[in-house]
C-alpha positions as CSV (number, residue, x, y, z in Angstrom):
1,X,0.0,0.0,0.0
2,X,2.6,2.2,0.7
3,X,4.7,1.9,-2.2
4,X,1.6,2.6,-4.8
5,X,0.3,5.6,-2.5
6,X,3.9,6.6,-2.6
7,X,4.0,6.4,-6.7
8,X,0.8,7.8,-7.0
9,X,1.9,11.1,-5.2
10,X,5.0,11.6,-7.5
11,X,3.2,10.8,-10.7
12,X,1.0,13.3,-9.5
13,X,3.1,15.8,-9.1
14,X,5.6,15.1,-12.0
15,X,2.5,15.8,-14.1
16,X,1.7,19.2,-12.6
17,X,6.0,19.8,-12.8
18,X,5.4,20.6,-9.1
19,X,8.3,17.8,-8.0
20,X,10.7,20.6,-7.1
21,X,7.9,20.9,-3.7
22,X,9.3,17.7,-2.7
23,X,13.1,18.5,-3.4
24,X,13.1,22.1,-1.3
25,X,10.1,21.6,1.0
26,X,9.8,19.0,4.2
27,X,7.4,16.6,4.2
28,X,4.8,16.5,7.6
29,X,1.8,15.4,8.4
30,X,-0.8,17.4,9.8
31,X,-4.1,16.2,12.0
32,X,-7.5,17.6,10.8
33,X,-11.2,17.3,11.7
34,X,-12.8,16.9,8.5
35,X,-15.8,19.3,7.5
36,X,-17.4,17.3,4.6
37,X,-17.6,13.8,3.8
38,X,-14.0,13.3,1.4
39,X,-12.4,10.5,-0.2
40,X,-9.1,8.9,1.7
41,X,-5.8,9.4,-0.7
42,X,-4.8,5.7,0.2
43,X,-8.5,3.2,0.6
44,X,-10.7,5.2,-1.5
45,X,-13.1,5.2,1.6
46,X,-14.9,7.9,2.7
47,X,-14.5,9.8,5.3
48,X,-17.0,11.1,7.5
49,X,-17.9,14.8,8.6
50,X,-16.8,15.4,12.2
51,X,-14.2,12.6,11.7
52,X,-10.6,13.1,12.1
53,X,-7.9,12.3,9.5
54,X,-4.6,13.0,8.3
55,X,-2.8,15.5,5.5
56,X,-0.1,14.8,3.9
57,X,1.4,18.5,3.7
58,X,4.8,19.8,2.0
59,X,6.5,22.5,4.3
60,X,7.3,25.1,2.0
61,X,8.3,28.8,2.7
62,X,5.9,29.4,5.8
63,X,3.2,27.6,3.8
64,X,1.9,24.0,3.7
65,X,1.0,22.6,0.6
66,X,-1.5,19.8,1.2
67,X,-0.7,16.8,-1.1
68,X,-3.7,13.9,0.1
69,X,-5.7,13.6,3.0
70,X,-6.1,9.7,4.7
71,X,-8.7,8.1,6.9
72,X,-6.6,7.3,10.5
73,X,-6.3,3.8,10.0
74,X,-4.2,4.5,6.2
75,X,-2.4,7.5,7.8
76,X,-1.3,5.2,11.0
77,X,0.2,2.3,8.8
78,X,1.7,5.3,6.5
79,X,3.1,7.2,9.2
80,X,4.8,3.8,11.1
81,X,8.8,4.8,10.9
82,X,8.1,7.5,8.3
83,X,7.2,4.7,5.5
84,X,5.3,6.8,3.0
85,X,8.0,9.9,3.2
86,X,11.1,7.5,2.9
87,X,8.9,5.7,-0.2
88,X,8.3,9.2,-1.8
89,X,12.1,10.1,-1.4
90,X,13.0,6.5,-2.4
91,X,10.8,6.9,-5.4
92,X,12.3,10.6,-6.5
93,X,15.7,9.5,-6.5
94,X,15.7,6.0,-8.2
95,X,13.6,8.4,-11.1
96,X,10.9,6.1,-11.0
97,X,8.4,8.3,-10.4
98,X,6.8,8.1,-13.9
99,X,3.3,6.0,-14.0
């Protein structure tokens, strides 16, 4: 699971030429209560309004740049020792980031 969310994200952002976030920004995660029902980045489940769940932001000067948002059970396996943010990097510099 981690390894296609992980390619997913960099295709994505190869297409929009936004990569470079990645290169000069820091990953982090950031905890939300979510306001309308949304789609997790990783299941494809919904999740709830009122529920809580995870972005997947780029730290970028003073700004974060929201990249996916994941239900709490996707975002807890993701976030066990980094795995999704050492995929990502893993990805980027092997340069097989292309879908």
């Amino acid at each position: 699971m981690t390894r296609t969310v992980a390619e997913r994200l960099v295709g994505m952002l190869e297409r929009d030429e936004k990569l470079w976030l990645i290169e000069r920004g820091k990953l982090k995660w950031v905890r939300i209560k979510i306001g309308r029902p949304i789609e997790c980045g990783a299941c494809s489940g919904t999740i709830k309004e009122g529920e809580f769940a995870d972005l997947l932001c780029v730290d970028y000067a003073f700004r974060k740049i929201c990249l996916e948002v994941f239900c709490e059970f996707c975002s807890r396996q993701l976030k066990r020792g980094d795995a999704l943010i050492k995929a990502i990097h893993e990805i980027r510099l092997n340069g097989r980031g292309t879908m």
